[in-house]
C-alpha positions as CSV (number, residue, x, y, z in Angstrom):
1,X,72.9,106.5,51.5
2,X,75.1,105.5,54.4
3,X,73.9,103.7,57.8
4,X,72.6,106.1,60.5
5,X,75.0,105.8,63.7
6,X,74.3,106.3,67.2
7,X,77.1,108.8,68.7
8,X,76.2,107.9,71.8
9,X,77.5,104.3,71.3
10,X,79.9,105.1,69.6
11,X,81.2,107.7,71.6
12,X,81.1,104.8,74.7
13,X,82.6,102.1,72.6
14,X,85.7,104.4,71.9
15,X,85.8,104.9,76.1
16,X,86.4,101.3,76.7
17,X,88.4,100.7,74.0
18,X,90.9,103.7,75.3
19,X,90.3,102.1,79.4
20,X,90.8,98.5,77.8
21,X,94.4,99.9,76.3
22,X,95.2,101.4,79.6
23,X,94.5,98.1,81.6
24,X,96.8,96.6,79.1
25,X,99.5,99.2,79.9
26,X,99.0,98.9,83.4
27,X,99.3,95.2,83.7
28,X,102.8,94.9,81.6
29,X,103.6,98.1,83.8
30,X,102.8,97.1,87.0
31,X,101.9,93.6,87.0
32,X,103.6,90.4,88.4
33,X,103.2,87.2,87.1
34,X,101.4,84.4,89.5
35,X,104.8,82.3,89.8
36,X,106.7,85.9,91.0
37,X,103.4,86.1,93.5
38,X,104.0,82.8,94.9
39,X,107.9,83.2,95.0
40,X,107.4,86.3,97.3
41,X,104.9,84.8,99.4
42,X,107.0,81.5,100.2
43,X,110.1,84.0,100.8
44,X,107.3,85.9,103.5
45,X,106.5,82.8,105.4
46,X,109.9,80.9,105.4
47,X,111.5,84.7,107.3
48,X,108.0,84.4,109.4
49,X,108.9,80.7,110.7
50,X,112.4,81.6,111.3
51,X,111.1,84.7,113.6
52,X,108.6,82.5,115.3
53,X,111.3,80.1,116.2
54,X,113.9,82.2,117.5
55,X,111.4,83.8,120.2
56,X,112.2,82.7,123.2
57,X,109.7,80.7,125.7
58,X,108.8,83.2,129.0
C-alpha cells in the first residue's frame, strides 16, 4: 500500500514552487545587477554636484 498524502501540503508546496519560478522570472526580467545600481547612482550624484555648483550665490 502506498503512503497517505496530505493534499493540503501538497497543494501549498506546488504554490510556492510556481511563486518561487515567477521570482526567478521576474529578477532576470526586471532585475539589475548591484554594480549597474551603483553605476546609476554615481551618474545621479556627479549631475547633482554639477547643478549645485552652477546656482548662483543671491
Amino acid at each position: 500500500m502506498a503512503e497517505p498524502i496530505n493534499f493540503n501540503k501538497a497543494r501549498k508546496a506546488k504554490a510556492r514552487a510556481q511563486k518561487e519560478q515567477q521570482a526567478v522570472e521576474n529578477r532576470t526580467k526586471f532585475g539589475r545587477t548591484k554594480a549597474e545600481k551603483q553605476a546609476e547612482a554615481a551618474r545621479r550624484e556627479k549631475l547633482r554636484k554639477e547643478i549645485d555648483s552652477s546656482k548662483r550665490e543671491t
